[in-house]
C-alpha positions as CSV (number, residue, x, y, z in Angstrom):
1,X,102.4,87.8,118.4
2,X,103.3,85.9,115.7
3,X,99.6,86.4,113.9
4,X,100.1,90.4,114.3
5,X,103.8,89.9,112.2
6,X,102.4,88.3,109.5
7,X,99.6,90.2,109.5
8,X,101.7,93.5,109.1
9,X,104.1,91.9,106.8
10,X,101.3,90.7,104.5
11,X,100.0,94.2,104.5
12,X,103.1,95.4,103.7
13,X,104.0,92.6,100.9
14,X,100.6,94.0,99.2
15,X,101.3,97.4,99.9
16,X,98.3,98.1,101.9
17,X,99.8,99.5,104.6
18,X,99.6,103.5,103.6
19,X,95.8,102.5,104.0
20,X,95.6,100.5,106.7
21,X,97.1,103.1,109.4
22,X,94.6,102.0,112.3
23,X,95.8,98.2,111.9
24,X,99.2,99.2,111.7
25,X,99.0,101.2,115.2
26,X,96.8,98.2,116.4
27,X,99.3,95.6,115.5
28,X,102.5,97.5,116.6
29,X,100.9,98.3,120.1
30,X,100.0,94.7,120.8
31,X,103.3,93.6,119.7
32,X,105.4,96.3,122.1
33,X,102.9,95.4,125.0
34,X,103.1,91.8,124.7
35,X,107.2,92.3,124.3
36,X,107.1,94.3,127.3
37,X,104.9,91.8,128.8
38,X,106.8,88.4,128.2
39,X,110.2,90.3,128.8
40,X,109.6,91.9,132.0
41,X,107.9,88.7,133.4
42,X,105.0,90.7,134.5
43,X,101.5,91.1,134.2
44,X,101.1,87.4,132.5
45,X,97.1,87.8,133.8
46,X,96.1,90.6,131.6
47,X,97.7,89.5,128.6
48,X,95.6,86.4,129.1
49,X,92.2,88.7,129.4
50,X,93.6,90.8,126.3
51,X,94.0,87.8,124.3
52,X,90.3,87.2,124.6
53,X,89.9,89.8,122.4
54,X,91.6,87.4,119.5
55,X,88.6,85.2,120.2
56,X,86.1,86.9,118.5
57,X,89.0,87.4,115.2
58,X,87.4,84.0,114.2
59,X,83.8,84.8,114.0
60,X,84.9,88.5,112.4
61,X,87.1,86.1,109.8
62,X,83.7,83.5,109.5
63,X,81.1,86.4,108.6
64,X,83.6,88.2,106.3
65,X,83.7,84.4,104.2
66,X,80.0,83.9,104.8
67,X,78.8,87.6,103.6
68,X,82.0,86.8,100.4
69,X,80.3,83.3,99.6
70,X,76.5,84.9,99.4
71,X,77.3,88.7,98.1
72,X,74.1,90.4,97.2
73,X,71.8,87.4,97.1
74,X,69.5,87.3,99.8
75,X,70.6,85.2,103.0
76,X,69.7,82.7,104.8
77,X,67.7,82.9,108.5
78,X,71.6,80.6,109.7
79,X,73.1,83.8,108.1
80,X,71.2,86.0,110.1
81,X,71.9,84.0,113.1
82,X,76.2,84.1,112.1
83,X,76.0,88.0,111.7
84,X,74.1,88.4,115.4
85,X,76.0,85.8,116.8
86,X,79.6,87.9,115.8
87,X,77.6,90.5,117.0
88,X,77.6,89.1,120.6
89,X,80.9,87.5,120.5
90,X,82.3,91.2,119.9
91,X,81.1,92.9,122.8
92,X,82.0,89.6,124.9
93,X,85.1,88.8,123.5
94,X,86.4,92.8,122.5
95,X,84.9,94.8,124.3
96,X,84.3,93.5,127.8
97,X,88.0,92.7,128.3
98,X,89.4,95.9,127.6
99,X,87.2,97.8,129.1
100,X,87.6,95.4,132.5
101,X,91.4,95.6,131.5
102,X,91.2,99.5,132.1
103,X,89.1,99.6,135.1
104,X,92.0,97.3,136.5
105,X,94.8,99.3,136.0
106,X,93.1,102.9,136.3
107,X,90.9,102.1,139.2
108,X,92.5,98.6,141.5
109,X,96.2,99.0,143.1
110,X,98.0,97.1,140.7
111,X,101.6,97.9,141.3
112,X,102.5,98.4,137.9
113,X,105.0,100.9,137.1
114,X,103.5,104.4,136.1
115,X,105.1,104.6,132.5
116,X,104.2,100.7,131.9
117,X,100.8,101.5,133.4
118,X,100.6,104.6,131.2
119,X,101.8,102.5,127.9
120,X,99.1,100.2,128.5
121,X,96.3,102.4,129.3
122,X,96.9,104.4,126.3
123,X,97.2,101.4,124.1
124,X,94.0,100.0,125.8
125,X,91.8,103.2,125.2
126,X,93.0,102.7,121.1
127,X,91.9,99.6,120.9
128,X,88.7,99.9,122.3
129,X,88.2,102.6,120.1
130,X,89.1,100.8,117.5
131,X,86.4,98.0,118.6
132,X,84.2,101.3,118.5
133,X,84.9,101.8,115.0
134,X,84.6,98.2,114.1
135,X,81.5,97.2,115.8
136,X,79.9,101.1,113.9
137,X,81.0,99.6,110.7
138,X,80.1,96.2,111.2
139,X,76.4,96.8,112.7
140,X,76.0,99.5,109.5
141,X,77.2,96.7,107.2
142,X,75.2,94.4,108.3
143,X,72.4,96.2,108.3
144,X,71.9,97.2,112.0
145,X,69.8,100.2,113.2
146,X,68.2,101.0,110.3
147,X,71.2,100.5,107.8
148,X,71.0,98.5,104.9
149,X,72.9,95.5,104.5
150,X,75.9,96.0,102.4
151,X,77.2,93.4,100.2
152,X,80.4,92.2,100.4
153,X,83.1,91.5,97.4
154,X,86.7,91.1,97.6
155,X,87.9,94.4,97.8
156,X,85.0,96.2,100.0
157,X,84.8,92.4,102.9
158,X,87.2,95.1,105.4
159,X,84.3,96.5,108.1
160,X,86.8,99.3,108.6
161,X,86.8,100.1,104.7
162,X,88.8,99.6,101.2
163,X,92.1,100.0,100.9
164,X,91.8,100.7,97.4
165,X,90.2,103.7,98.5
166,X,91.0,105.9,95.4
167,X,89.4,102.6,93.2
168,X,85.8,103.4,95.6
169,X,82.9,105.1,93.8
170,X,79.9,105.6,96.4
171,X,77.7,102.8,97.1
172,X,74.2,102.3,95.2
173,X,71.4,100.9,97.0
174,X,69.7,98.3,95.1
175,X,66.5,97.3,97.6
176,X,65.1,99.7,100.2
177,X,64.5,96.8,102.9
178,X,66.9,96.9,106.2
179,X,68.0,93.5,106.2
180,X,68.8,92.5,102.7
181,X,71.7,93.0,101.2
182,X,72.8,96.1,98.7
183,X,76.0,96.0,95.7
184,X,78.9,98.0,97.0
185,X,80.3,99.5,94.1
């Protein structure tokens, strides 16, 4: 929990929470169902399986420096390997959990009372829709079906975009193959 405070007070130190809504509902849900959670004494089993999800935060954190480090040169095969690798890791560390997580409390007599069991479905089904819209821009960032790779600078390394979003212009592609990299501008 402590990671999703500091997190929220760091966006809110650099004033990026206005633009960061989807993290802010992401890090406020996990820190009222892991409250509820520790408080109540109950439930200690799926908060291990959701934590699985923070696994794959390392390999999301390793790509964004990797992709930072090599901006629009060309990478690397061991690059290539990182980016497919994260790739993996987030549908076996995001989005296998919560998705088992649900079936367990919507479909398996659990016991848990209805509004905790309705807190936690509904805060399950955001966050694996917001592993949707992560692993979308990710795989278009990194050049997945079809996209061309994006390169990467400070402000544009989020996969769920800017939050200088009124400093954006559109992006310019500056090769035409699928796998190499392009200047986000």
């Amino acid at each position: 929990m402590g990671y999703f405070c500091y997190d929220l007070l760091d966006m809110y130190y650099h004033g990026e929470l206005e633009a960061s809504k989807e993290y802010l509902i992401h890090h406020s849900l996990v820190i009222t169902a892991f409250s509820i959670i520790l408080f109540s004494g109950r439930l200690f089993g799926l908060a291990m399986i959701a934590l699985l999800v923070e696994v794959q935060t390392v390999f999301l954190h390793l790509r964004t420096m990797v992709r930072l480090l090599y901006g629009s040169k060309n990478m690397p095969k061991s690059i290539d390997l990182l980016i497919n690798a994260n790739m993996i890791c987030l549908f076996l560390f995001r989005h296998l959990p919560v998705c088992y997580l649900l079936f367990y409390l919507l479909v398996q007599d659990v016991k848990v009372p209805l509004v905790l069991k309705t807190f936690l479905v509904g805060g399950l089904t955001f966050l694996e829709y917001h592993n949707t819209h992560l692993t979308m821009a990710m795989a278009k960032s990194d050049g997945f079906f079809g996209h061309e790779r994006q390169a990467l600078d400070e402000d544009s390394c989020d996969p769920l975009g800017s939050v200088n979003k009124g400093k954006e212009s559109s992006p310019k592609s500056t090769t035409s193959s699928t796998r190499t990299a392009r200047k986000v501008e």
